[in-house]
C-alpha positions in Angstrom: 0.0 0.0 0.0 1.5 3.6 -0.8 0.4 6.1 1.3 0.7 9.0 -1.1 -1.4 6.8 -3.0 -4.1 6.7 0.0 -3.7 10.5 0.6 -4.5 11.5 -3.0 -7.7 9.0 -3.0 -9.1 10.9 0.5 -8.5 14.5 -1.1 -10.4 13.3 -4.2 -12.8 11.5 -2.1 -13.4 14.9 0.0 -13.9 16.4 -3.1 -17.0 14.5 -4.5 -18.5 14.3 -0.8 -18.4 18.0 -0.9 -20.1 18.1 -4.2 -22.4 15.6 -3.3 -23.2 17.8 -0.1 -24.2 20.7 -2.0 -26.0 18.5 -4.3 -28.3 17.3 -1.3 -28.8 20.4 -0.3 -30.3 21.5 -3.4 -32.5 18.2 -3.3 -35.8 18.1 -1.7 -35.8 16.3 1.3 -36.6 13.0 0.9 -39.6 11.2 3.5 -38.3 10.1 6.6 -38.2 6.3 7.7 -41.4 4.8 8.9 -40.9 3.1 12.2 -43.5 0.3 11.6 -43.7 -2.3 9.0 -45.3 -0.7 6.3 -46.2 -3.6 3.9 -47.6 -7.3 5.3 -45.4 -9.2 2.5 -42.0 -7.4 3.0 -42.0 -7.7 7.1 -43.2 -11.7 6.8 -40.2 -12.2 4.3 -37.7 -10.1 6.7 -39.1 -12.2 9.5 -38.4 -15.4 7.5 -35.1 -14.3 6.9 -34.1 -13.4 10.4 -35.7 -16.2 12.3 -34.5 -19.0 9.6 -30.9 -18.0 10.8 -31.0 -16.1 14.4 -33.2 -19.5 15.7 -30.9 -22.5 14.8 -28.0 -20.2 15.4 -29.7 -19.7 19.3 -30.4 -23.2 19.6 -26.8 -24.6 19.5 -25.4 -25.6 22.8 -22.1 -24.6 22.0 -20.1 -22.9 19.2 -16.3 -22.8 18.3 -15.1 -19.7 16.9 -11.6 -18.1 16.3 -10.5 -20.7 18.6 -13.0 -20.5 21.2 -15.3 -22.5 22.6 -18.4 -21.4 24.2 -21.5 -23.1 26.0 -24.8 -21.3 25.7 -26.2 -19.3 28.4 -29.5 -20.8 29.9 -30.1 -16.8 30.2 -28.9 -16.2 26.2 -30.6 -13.5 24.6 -30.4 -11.4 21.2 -32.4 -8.4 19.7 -31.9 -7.9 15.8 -33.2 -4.6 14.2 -33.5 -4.6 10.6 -33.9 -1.8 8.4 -35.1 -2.2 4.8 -35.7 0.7 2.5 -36.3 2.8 6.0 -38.9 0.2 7.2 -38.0 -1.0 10.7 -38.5 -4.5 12.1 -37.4 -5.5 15.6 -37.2 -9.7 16.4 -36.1 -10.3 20.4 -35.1 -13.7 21.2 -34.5 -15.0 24.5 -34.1 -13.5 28.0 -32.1 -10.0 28.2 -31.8 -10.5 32.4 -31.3 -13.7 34.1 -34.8 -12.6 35.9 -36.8 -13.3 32.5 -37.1 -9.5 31.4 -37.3 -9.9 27.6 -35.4 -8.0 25.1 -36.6 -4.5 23.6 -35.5 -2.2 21.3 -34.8 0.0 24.2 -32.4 -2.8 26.1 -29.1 -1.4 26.4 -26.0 -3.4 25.7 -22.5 -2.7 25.5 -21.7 -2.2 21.6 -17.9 -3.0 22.1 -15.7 -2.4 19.3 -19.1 -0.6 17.3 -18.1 2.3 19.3 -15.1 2.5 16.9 -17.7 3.2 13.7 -18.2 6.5 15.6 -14.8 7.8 16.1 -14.1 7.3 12.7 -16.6 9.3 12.0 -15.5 12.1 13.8 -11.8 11.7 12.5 -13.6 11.7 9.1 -15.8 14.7 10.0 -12.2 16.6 11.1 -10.4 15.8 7.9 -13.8 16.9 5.6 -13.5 20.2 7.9 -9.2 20.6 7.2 -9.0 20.1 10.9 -6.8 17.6 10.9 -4.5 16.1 8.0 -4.3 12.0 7.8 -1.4 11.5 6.4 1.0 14.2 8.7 2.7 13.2 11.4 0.5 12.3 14.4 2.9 14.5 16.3 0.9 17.7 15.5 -2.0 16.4 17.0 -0.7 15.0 20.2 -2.1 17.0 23.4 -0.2 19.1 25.0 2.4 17.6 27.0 3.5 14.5 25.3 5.9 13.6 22.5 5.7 10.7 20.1 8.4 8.2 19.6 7.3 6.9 16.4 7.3 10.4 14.9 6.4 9.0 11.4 3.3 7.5 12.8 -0.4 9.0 11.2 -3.7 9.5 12.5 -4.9 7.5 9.4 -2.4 4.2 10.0 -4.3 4.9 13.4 -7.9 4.6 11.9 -6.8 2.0 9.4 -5.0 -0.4 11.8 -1.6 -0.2 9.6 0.0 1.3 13.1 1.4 -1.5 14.2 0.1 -0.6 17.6 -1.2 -3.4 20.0 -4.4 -4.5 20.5 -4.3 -3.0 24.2 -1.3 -1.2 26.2 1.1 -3.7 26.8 1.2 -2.6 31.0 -2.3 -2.7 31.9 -3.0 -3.7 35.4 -4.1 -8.3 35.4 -7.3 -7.4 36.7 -10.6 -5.9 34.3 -11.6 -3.5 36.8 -8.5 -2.1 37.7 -8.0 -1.0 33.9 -10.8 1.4 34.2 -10.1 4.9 33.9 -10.0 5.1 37.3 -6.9 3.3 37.7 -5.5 3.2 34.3 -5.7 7.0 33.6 -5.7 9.0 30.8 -2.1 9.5 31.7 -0.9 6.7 31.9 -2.6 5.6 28.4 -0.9 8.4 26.8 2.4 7.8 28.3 2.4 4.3 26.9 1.3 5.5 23.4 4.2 8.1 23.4 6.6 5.4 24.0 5.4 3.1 21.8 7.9 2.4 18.8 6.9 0.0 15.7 8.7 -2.6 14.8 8.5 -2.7 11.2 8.0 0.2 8.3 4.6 2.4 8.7 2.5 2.0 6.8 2.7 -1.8 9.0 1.0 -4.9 7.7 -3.0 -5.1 9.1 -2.9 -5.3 13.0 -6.1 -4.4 15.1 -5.5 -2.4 18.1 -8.1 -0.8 20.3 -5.0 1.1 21.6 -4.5 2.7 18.3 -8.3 3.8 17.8 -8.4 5.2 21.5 -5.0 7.0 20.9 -6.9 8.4 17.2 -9.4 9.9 19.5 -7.2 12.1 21.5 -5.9 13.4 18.4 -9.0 14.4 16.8 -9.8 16.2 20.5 -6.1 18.1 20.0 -7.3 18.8 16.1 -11.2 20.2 17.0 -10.6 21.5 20.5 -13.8 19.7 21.7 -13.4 16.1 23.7 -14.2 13.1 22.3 -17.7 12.5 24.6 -18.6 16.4 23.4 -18.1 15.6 19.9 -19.9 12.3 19.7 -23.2 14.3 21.3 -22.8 17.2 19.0 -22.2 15.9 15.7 -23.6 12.5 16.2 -26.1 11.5 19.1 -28.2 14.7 19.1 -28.8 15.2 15.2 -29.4 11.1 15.0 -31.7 11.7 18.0 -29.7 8.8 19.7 -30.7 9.7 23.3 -30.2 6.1 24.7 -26.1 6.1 23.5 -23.5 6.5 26.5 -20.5 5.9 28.1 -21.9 5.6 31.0 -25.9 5.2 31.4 -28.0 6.8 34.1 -29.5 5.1 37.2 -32.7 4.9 34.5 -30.8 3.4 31.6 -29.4 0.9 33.9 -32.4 -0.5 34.6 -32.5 -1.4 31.1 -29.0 -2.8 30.9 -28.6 -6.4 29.6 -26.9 -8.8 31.6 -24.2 -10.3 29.7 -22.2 -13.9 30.0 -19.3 -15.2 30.0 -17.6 -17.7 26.9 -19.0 -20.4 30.4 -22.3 -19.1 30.2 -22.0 -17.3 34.0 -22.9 -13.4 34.5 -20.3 -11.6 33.4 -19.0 -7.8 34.8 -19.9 -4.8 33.4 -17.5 -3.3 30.7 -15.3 -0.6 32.5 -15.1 2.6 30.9 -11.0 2.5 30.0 -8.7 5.4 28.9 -9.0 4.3 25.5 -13.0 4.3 25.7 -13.5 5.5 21.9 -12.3 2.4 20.8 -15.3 0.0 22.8 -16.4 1.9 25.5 -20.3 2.9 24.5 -23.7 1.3 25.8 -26.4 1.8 23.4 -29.9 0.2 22.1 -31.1 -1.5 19.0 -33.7 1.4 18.4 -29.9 3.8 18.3 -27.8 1.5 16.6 -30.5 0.7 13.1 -30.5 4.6 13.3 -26.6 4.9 13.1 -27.2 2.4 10.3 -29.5 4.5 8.4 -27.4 7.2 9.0 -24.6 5.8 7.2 -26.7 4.4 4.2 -26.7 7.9 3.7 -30.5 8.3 4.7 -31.2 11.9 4.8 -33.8 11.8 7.7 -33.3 9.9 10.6 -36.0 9.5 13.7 -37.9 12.5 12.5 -35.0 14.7 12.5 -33.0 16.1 8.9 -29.3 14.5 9.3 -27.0 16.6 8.5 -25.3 16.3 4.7 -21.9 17.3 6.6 -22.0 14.0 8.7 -23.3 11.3 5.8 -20.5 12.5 3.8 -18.4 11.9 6.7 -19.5 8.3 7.1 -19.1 7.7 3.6 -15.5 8.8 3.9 -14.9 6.7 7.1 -16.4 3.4 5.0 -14.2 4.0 2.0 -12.0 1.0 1.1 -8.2 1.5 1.6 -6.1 -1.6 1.2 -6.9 -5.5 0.7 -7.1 -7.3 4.0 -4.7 -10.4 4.4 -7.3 -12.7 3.2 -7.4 -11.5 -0.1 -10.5 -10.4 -0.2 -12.2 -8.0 2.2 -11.4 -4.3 2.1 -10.3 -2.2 5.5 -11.6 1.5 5.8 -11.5 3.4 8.9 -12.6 0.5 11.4 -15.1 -0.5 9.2 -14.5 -4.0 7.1 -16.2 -3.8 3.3 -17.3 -7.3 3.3 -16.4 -8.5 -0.7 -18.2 -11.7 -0.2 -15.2 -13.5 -1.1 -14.5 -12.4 -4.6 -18.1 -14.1 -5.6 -19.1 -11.3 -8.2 -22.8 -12.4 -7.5 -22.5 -11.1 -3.3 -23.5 -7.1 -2.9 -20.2 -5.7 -0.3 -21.4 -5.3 3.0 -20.0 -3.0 5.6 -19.5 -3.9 8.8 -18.2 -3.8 12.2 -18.5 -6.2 14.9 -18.0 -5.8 18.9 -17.5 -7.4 21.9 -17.1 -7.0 25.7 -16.9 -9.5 28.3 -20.1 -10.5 28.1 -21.8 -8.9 24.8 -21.1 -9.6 21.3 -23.1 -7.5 18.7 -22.3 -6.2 15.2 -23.9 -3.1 12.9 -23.7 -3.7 9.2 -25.3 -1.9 6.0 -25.9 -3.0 2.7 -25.9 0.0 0.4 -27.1 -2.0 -2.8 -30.6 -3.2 -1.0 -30.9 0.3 1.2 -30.5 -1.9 4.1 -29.6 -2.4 7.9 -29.3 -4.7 10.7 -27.7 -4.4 14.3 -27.6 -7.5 16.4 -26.7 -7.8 19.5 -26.6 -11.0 22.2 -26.1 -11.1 25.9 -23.2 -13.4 25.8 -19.4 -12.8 24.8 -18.1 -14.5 21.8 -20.9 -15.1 20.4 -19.9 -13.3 17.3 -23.2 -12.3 15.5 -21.5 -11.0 12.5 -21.4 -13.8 10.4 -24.9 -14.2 10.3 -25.6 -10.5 10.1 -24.2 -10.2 6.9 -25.9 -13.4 6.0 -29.2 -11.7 6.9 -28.3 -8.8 5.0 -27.5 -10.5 1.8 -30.4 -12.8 1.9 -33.2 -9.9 2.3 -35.6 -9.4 -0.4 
């Protein structure tokens, strides 16, 4: 990959999202989504869809995946919202508590690694606005204070995992709650990332890091002047009228929380809100998350309110493709994975992104070519409902 080569397709990129902005600001407005199934024959074919897959899929006692095994919960429990052509369906499966309370699309769950989706965004956002260049030294953009090793390093080898950073800093405290913010302070992350030295060439070969993501986050803070939390309710939350998205959920959201499971099946601690939060520290709802998806099918209207041409062109930015993953196939943007289907020339790309915490696994994923969405998530950690989102997605009328 040549990064001069990636630089020159962003600035062109910028340009045609820029036209495209003014175009849709010329355009009428288009009708906004209809939250109810609108048509009897299109929500009984999305229901055969979902159920066909999310029910055997639920049933199975145990699943091996990247490695990992992991018995089913007696207390499992998932909540897929679909979005097709702006019509909304809902399908809850199982328990969201271990008391019996059922899932909703008002449940909360911890998103994970989704939360990434957003801070691309508002990287993409910064470079759209000539905050913040991608391809400049990350240096520039480094709060006040601290001093890169890797001077060569980018914010965009940051967005596009080509950093070489680890997943996580490499002197995080054994135990999950002691990594909290609380312990493991903004500080200290950003002591860690100024030491950090690759140990290869940037732009390095495909490594995810939640490290690198978080560390993108402080930059774009640096570049805008705003924090990350007052940016993501700003430019994000408020205009997509995402009122049930935190970090960290009031004494009535929590009363909505999930409970999530361990790979054993057992209750599983909450997610603690880390230094690096940006990269997987939100709690959100299916009702938010199909809206985030709409949002970034480019959807000009969004739970009654006009989404702002500024931000779609910034998602569309943040879901361009910029290099071939290492299986040959797939295409990395900013966090987001272009799904390619494998090279089959009859599979429509889908773009996704998955998550997981210690007890949640969920993914959002749109499918521009059918105007459609899904966000899944499940009460129970590795369960890894990505896969069969994007079989969903591709199998929709």
């Amino acid at each position: 990959m040549h990064r001069n080569a990636t630089r020159f397709s962003l600035i062109v990129t910028v340009a045609v999202l820029a036209a495209a902005r003014v175009a849709a600001q010329q355009a009428p407005a288009a009708a906004g989504p209809h939250l109810e199934p609108n048509a009897g024959g299109e929500a009984a074919a999305v229901k055969r869809v979902v159920d066909g897959i999310m029910q055997p899929y639920l049933a199975q006692e145990q699943h091996a995946a990247r490695g990992h095994t992991w018995n089913r919960s007696p207390y499992l429990g998932a909540i897929v919202a679909v979005s097709l052509h702006g019509h909304r369906y809902f399908f809850p499966y199982g328990k969201a508590t271990d008391a019996g309370a059922p899932f909703t699309p008002d449940t909360l769950l911890e998103i994970g690694s989704c939360t990434k989706t957003f801070t691309t965004t508002l990287f993409a956002l910064s470079i759209n606005r000539n905050q913040i260049v991608p391809d400049t030294s990350a240096q520039k953009y480094m709060p006040e204070g601290y001093t890169l090793r890797a001077q060569q390093l980018t914010p965009l080898e940051l967005a596009d995992f080509t950093s070489g950073m680890p997943d996580d800093p490499t002197n995080l405290p054994r135990g999950l709650e002691q990594r909290s913010i609380e312990y493991y302070t903004m500080k200290d992350f950003l002591t860690w990332a100024s030491q950090y030295e690759p140990t290869t060439q940037l732009p390095a070969p495909y490594r995810y890091s939640n490290a690198g993501i978080g560390l993108l986050s402080y930059l774009v803070a640096t570049a805008t002047g705003k924090t990350w939390e007052d940016q993501m309710n700003s430019e994000i939350l408020q205009p997509l009228g995402m009122a049930d998205t935190t970090l960290r959920p009031t004494p009535e959201q929590q009363k909505r929380l999930a409970q999530g499971h361990n790979r054993a099946g057992h209750d599983a601690p909450h997610w603690p809100v880390y230094a690096w939060y940006a990269a997987g520290g939100l709690r959100s709802t299916a009702h938010d998350m199909i809206g985030f998806g709409e949002a970034n099918l480019g959807h000009e209207e969004v739970n009654g309110k006009p989404v702002p041409a500024e931000l779609i062109a910034a998602m569309q930015l943040a879901q361009k493709p910029i290099y071939t993953m290492p299986n040959g196939s797939n295409k990395q943007a900013m966090a987001w994975v272009n799904n390619m289907g494998e090279g089959n020339p009859n599979l429509h790309p889908v773009i996704v992104k998955n998550g997981g915490t210690s007890g949640f696994g969920t993914v959002i994923a749109i499918n521009p070519t059918k105007d459609a969405a899904i966000f899944i998530g499940m009460n129970q950690v590795g369960a890894n409902p990505a896969v069969k989102g994007i079989e969903i997605l591709r199998r929709l009328p």
